[in-house]
C-alpha positions as CSV (number, residue, x, y, z in Angstrom):
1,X,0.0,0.0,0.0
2,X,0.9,3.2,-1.3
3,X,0.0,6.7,0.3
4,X,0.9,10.1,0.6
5,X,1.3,11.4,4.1
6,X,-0.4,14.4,4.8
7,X,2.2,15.8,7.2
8,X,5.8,18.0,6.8
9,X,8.4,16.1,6.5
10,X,10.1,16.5,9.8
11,X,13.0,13.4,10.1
12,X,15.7,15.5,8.0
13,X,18.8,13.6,9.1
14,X,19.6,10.0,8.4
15,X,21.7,10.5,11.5
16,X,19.3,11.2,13.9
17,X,17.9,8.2,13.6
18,X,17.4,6.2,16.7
19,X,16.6,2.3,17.3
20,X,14.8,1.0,20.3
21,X,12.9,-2.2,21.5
22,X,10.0,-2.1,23.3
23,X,8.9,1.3,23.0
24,X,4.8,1.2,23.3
25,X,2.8,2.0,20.2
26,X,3.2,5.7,19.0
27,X,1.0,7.7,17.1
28,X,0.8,6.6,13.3
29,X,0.1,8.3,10.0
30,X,-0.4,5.2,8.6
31,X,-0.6,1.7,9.7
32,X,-1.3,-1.5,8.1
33,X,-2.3,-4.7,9.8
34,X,-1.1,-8.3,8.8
35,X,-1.7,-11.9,10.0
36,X,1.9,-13.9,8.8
37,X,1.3,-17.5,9.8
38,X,0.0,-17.4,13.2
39,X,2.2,-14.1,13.9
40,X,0.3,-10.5,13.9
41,X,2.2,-7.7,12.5
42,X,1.3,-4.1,12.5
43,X,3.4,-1.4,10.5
44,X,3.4,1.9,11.4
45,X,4.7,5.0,9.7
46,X,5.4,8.0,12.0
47,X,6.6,10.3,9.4
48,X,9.7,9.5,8.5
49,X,10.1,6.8,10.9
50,X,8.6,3.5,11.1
51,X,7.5,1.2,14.4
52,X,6.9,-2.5,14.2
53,X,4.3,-4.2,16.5
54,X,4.6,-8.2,17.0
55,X,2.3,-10.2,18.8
56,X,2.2,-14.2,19.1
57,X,0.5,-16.4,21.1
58,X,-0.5,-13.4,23.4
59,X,2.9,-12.3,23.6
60,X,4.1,-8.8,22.0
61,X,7.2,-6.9,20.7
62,X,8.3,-3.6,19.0
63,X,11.0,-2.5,17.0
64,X,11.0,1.5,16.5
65,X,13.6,3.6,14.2
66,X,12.6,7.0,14.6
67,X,14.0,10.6,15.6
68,X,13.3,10.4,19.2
69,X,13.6,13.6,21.4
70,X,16.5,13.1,23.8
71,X,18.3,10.0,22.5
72,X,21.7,10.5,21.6
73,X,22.2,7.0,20.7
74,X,23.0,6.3,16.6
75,X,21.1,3.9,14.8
76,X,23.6,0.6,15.0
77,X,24.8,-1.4,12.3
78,X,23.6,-4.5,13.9
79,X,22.1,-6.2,17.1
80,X,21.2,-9.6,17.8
81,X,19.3,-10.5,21.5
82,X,17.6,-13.4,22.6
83,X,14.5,-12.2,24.8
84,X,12.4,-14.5,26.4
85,X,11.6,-17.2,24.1
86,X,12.3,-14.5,21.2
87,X,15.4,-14.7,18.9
88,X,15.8,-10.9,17.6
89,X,17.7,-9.6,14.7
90,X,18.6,-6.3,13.4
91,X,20.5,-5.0,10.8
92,X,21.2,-0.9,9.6
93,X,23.2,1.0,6.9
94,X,23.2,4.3,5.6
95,X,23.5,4.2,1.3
96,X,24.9,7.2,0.2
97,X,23.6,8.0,-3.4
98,X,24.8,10.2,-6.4
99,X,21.2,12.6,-7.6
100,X,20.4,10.7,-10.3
101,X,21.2,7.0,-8.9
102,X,18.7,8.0,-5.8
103,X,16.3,8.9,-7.6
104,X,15.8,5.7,-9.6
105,X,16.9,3.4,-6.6
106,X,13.6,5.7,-5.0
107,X,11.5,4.8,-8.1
108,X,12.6,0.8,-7.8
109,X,11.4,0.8,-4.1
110,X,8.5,2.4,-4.4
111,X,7.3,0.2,-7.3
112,X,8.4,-2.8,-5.1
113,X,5.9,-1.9,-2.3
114,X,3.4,0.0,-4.4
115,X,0.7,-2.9,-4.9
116,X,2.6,-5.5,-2.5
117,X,0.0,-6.9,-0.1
118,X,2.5,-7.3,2.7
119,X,4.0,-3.7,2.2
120,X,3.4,-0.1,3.3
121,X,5.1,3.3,2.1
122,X,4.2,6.5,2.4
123,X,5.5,9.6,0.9
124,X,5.7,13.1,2.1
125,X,4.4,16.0,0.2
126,X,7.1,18.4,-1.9
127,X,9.4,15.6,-2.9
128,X,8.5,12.3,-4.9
129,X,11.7,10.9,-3.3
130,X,11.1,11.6,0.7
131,X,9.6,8.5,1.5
132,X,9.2,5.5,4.2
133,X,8.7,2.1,2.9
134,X,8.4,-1.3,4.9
135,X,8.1,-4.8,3.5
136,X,7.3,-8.1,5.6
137,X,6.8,-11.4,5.1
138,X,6.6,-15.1,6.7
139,X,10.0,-17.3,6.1
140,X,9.4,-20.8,8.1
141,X,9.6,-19.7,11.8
142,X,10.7,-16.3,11.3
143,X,9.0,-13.3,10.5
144,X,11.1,-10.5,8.4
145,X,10.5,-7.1,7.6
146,X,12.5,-4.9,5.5
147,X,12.7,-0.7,5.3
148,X,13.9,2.2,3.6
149,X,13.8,5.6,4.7
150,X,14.6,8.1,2.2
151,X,16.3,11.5,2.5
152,X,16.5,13.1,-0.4
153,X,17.8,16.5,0.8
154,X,21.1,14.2,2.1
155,X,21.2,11.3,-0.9
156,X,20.4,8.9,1.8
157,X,18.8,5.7,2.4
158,X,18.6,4.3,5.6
159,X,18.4,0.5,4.7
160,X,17.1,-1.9,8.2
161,X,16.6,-5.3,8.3
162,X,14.6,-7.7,10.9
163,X,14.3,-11.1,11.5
164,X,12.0,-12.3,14.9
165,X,12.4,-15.9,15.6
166,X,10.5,-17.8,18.0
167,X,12.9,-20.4,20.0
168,X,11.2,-22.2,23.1
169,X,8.4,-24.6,22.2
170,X,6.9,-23.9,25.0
171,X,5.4,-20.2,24.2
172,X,3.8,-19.7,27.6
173,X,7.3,-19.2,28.9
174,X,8.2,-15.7,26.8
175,X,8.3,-12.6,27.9
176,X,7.6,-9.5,26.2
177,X,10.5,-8.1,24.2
178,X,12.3,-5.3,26.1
């Protein structure tokens, strides 16, 4: 799903991205819901910054990459955690573009999630190019999600990856990721 969010675009630094776990759900422009093999999955755009909500078996997690007032921590480059019963994976990098090359690596994206069923991207209004864009999908026991957010202003593309395994058999013994 494709929209245009009706909102300034306010995340104008790759850099000032920030990654957190945990964080409880924050107010969305957009949001789409999905059901991945057993596993519910909500995306969330908050401008230029997305939040992912899991929940399985009664049990939930969040992933959020967003500007957030008063963290000073960088977006890492990688992070793996087992919490609970929950194996958690998380990969960043920044792609530094020339004009030309990021505005047709914007195009490529956007026509990847476009009319994808398991995809949501919005884009901001005064630049075809300043979008957010997320991507999920089911793969065995894990559930993946991919995102993109674009600065246009910097030639930047803030590339993250996820992967949320489930690792006990016995479900009634996770916790909550944190």
């Amino acid at each position: 799903m494709l929209t245009t969010l009706q909102t300034a675009y306010t995340d104008t630094r790759a850099a000032d991205l920030a990654w957190t776990l945990g964080k409880e759900a924050l107010p969305a422009l957009a949001v789409l819901d999905l059901e991945l093999g057993g596993t519910r999955l909500q995306m969330r755009l908050l401008g230029a910054s997305h939040q992912v909500l899991l929940e399985e078996g009664g049990v939930g997690c969040s992933e959020t990459v967003a500007c957030m007032p008063g963290s000073s921590t960088p977006l890492p480059l990688g992070v793996s955690r087992r919490v609970g019963g929950w194996e958690y994976e998380f990969a960043a990098h920044v792609e530094t573009l020339a004009p030309g090359v990021f505005a047709e690596r914007a195009q490529e994206l956007l026509g990847l999630v476009a009319d994808h069923p398991q995809a949501l991207a919005g884009t901001f209004p005064g630049s075809p190019y300043a979008f957010t864009a997320m991507l999920a999908r089911r793969d065995g026991g894990r559930v993946r999600w991919r995102t993109w957010h674009a600065y246009p202003q910097e030639g930047q593309l803030v590339v993250t990856r996820t992967s949320v395994g489930f690792a006990l058999r016995d479900r009634s013994r996770r916790r909550p990721c944190e």
